[in-house]
PyMOL Python script that loads the backbone (N, CA, C, O; Angstrom):
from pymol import cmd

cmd.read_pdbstr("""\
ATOM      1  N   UNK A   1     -21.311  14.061 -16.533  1.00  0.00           N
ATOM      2  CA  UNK A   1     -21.190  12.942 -15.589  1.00  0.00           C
ATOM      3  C   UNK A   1     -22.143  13.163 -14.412  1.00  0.00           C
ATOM      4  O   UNK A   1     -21.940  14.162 -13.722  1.00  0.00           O
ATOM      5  N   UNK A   2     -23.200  12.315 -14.086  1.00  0.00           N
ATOM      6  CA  UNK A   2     -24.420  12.400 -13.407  1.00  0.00           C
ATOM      7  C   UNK A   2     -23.451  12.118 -11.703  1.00  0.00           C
ATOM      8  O   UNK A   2     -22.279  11.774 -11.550  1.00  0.00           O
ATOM      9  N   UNK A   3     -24.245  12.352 -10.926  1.00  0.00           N
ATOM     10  CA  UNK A   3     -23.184  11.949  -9.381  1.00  0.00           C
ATOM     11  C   UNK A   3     -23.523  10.524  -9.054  1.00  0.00           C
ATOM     12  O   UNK A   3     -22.950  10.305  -7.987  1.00  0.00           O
ATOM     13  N   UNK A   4     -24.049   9.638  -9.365  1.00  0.00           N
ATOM     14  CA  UNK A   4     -24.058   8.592  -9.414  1.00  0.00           C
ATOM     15  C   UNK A   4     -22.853   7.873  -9.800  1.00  0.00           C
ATOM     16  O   UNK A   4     -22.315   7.172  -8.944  1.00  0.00           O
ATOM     17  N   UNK A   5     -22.433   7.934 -10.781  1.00  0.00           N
ATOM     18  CA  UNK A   5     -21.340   7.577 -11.884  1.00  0.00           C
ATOM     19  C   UNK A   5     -20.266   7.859 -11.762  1.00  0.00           C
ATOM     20  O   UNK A   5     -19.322   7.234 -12.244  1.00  0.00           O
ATOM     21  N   UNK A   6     -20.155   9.506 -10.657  1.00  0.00           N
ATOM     22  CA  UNK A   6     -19.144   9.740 -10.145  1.00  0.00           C
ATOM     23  C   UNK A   6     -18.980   8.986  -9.142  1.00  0.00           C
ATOM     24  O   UNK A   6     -17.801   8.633  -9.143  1.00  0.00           O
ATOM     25  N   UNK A   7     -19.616   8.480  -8.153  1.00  0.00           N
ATOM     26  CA  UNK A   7     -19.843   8.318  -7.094  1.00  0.00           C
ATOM     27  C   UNK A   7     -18.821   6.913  -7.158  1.00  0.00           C
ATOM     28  O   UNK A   7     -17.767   6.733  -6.548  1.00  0.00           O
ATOM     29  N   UNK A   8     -19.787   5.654  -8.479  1.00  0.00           N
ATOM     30  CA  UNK A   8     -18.934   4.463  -8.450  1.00  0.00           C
ATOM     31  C   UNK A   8     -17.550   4.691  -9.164  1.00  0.00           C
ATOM     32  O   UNK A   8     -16.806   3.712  -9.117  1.00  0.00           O
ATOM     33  N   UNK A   9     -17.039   5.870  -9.854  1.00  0.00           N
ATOM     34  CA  UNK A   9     -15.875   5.901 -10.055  1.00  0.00           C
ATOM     35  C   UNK A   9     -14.992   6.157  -9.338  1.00  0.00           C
ATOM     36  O   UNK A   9     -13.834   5.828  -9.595  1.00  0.00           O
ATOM     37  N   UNK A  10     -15.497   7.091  -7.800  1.00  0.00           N
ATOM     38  CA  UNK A  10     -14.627   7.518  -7.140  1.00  0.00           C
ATOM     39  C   UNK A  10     -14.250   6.172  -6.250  1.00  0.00           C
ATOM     40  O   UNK A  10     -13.099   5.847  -5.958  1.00  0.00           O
ATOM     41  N   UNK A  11     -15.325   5.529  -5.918  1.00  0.00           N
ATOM     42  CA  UNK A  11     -15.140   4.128  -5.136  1.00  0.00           C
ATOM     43  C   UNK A  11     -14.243   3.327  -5.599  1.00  0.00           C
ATOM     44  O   UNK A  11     -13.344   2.910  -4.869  1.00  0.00           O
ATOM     45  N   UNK A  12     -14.364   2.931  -7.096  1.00  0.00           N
ATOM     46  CA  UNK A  12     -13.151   2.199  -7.332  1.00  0.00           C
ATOM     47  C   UNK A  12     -11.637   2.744  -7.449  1.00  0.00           C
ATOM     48  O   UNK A  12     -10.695   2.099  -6.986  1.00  0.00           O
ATOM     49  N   UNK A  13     -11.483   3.946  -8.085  1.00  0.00           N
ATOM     50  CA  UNK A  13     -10.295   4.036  -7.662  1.00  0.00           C
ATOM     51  C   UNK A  13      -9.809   4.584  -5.962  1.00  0.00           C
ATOM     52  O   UNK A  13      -8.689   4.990  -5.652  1.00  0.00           O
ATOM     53  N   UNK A  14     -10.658   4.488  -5.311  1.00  0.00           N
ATOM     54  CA  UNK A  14     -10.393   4.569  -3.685  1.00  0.00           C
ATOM     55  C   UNK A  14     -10.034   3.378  -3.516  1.00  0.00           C
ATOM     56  O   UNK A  14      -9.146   3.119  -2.705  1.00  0.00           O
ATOM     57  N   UNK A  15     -10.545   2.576  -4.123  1.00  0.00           N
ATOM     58  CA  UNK A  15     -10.143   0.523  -3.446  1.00  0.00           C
ATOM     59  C   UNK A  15      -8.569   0.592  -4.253  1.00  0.00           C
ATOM     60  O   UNK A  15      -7.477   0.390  -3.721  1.00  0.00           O
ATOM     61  N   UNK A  16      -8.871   0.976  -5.840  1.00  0.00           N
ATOM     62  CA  UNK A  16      -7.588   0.424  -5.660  1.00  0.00           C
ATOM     63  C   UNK A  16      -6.457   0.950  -5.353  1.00  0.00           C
ATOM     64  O   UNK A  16      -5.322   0.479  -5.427  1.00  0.00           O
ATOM     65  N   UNK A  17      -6.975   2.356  -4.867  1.00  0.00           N
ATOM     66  CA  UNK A  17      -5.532   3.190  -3.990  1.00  0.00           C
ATOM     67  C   UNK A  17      -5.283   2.906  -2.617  1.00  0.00           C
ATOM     68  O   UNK A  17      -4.387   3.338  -1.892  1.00  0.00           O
ATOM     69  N   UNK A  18      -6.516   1.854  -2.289  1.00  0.00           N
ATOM     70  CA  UNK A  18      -6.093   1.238  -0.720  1.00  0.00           C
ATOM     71  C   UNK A  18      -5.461  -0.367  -0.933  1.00  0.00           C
ATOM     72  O   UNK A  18      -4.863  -1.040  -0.093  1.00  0.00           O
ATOM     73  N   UNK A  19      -5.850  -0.773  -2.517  1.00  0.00           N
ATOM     74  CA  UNK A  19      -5.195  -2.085  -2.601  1.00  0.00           C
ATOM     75  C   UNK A  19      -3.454  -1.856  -2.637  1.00  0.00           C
ATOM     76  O   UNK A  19      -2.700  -2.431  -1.853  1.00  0.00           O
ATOM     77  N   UNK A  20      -2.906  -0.705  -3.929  1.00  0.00           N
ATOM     78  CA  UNK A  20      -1.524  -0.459  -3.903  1.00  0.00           C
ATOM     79  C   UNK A  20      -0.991  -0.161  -2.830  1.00  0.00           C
ATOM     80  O   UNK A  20       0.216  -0.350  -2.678  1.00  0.00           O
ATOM     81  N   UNK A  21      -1.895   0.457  -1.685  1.00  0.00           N
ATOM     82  CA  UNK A  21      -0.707   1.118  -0.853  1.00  0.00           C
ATOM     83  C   UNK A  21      -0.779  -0.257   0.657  1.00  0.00           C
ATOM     84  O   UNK A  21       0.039  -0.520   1.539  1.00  0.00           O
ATOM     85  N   UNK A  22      -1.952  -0.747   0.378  1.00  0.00           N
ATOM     86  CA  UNK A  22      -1.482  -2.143   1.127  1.00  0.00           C
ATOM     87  C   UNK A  22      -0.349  -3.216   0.972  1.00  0.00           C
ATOM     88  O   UNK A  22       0.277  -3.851   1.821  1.00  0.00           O
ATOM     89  N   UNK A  23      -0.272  -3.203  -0.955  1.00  0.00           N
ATOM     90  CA  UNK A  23       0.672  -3.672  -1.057  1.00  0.00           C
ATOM     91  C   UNK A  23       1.798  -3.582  -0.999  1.00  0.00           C
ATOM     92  O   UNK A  23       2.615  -4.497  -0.899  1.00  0.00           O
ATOM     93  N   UNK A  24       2.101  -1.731  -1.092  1.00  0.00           N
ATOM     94  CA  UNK A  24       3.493  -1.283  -1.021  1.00  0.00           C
ATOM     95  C   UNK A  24       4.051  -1.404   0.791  1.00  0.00           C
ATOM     96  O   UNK A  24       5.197  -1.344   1.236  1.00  0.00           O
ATOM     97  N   UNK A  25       2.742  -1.590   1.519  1.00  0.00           N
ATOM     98  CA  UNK A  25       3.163  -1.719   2.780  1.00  0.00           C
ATOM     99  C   UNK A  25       3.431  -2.937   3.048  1.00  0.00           C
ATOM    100  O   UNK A  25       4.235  -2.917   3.980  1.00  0.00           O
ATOM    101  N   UNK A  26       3.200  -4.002   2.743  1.00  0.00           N
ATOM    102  CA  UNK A  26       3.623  -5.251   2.939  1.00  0.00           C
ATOM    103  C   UNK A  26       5.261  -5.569   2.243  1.00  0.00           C
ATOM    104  O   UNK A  26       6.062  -6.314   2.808  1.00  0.00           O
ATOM    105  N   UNK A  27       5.461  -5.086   1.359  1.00  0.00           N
ATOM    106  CA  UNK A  27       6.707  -4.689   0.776  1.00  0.00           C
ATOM    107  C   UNK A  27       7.392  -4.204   1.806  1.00  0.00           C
ATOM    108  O   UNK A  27       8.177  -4.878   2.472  1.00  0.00           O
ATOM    109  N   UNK A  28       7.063  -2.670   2.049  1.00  0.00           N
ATOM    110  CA  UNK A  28       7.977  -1.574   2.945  1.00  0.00           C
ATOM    111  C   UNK A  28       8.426  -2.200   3.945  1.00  0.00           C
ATOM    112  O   UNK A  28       9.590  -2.090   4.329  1.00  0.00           O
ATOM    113  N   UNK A  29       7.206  -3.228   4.704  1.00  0.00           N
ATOM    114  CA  UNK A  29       7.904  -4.080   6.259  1.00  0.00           C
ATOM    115  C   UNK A  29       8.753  -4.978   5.244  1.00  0.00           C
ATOM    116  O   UNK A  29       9.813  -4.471   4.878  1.00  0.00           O
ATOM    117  N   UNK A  30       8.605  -5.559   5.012  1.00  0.00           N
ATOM    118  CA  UNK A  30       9.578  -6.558   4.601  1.00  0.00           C
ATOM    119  C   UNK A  30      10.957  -6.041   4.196  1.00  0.00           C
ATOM    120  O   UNK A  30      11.821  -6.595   4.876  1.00  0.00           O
ATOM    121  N   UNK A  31      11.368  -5.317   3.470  1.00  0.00           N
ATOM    122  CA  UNK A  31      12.567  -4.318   3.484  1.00  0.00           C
ATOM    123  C   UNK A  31      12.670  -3.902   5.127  1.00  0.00           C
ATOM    124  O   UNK A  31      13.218  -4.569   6.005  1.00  0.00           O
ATOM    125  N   UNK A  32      12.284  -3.175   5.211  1.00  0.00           N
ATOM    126  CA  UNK A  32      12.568  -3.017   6.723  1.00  0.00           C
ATOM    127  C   UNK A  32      12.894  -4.422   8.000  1.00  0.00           C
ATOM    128  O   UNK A  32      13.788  -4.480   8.845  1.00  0.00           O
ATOM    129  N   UNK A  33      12.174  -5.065   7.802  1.00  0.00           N
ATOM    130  CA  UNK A  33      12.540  -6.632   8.071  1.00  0.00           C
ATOM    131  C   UNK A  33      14.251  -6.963   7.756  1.00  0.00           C
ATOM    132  O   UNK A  33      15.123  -7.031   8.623  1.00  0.00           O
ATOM    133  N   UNK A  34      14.410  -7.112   6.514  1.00  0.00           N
ATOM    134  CA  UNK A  34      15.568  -7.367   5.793  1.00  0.00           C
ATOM    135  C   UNK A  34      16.455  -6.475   6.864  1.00  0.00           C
ATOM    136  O   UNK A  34      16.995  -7.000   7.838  1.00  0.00           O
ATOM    137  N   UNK A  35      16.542  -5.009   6.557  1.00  0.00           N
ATOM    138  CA  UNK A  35      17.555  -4.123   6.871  1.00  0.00           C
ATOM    139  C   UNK A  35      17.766  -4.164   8.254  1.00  0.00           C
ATOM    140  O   UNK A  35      18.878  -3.686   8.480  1.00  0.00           O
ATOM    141  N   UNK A  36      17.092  -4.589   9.493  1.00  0.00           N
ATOM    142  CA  UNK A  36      16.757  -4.690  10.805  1.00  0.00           C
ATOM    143  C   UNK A  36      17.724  -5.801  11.068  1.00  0.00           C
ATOM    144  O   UNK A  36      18.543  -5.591  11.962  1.00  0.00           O
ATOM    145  N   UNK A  37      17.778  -7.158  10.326  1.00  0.00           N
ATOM    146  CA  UNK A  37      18.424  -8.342  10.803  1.00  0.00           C
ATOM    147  C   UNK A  37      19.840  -8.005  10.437  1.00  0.00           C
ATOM    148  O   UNK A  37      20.865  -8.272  11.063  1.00  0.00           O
ATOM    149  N   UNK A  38      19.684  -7.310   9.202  1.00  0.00           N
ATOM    150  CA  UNK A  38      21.278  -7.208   8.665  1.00  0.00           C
ATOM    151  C   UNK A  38      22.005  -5.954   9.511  1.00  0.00           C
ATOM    152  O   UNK A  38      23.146  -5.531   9.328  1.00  0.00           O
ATOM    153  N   UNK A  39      21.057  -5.499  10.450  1.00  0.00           N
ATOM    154  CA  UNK A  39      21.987  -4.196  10.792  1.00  0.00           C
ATOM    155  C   UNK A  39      22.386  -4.958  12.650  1.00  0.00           C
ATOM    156  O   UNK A  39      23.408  -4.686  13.279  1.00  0.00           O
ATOM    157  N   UNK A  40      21.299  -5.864  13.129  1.00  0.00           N
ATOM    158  CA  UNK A  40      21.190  -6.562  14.249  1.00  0.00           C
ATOM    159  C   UNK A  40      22.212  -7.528  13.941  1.00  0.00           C
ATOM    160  O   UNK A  40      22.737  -7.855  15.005  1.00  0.00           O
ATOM    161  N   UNK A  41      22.749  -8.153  12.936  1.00  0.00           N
ATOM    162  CA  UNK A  41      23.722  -8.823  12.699  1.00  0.00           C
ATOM    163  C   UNK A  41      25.352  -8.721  12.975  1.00  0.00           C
ATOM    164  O   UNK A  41      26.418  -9.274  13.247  1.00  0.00           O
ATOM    165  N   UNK A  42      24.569  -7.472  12.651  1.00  0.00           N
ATOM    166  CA  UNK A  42      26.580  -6.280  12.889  1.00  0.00           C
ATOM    167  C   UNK A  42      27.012  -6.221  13.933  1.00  0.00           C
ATOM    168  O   UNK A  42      28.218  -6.193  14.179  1.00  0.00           O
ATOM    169  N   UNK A  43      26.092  -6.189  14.770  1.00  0.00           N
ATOM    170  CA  UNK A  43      26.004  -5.753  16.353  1.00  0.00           C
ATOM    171  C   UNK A  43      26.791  -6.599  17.131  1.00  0.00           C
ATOM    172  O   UNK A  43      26.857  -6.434  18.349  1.00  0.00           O
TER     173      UNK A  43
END
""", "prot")
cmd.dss("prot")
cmd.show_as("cartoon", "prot")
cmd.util.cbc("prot")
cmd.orient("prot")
C-alpha cells in the first residue's frame, strides 16, 4: 500500500468517524433533552 492510498483511506474513514459520532451526538442531546423535561417535570 503506496502512502498515497493510505492517505485517501485514512481520510475517509476519518469523515465517516466524524459523520457517526455527529450523529450519535445529535441523538445523545436529544435523550438528554427528553430526560431533563421529565426530571424538571417532577420538580
Amino acid at each position: 500500500m503506496n502512502g498515497k492510498a493510505f492517505l485517501l483511506e485514512w481520510k475517509r474513514n476519518a469523515f465517516s468517524f466524524n459523520f457517526s459520532v455527529i450523529i450519535h451526538k445529535k441523538r445523545y442531546t436529544r435523550d438528554i433533552g427528553r430526560r431533563g423535561a421529565e426530571l424538571w417535570s417532577c420538580m
